[in-house]
C-alpha positions, 0 to 999 in steps of 0.5 A, spaced: 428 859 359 428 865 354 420 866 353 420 866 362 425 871 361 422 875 356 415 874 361 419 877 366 422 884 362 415 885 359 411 885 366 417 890 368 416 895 362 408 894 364 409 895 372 414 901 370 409 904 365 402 903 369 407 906 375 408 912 371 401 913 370 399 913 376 404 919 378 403 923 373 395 922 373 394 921 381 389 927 382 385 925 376 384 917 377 382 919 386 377 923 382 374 919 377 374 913 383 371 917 388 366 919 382 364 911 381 363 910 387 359 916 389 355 913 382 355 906 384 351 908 390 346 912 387 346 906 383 344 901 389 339 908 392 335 907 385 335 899 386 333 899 392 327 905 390 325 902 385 324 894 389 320 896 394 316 901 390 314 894 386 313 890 391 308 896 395 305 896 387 305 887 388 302 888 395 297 893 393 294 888 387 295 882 391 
């Protein structure tokens, strides 16, 4: 009963810190979200890009 007990104050100070954060830090973290996802889409973009300009070059070879 103890060590649940101890699990639980440890997940509050955790919840209450990660909380506190975020507050404090809100503006930064949207911006920073909004950048991974504008950099994951280029991402794919290039992904993408760079699949169909192989499978052109496959195309042209065959």
């Amino acid at each position: 009963m103890k060590d649940m007990f101890s699990a639980v104050l440890l997940g509050a100070v955790v919840g209450a810190a990660a909380t506190m954060f975020y507050l404090n830090n809100e503006k930064e973290l949207c911006s920073a979200g909004r950048n991974f996802r504008e950099n994951g889409k280029q991402a794919i973009n290039f992904l993408n890009n760079l699949g169909q300009d192989i499978e052109e070059s496959v195309k042209r070879k065959s």
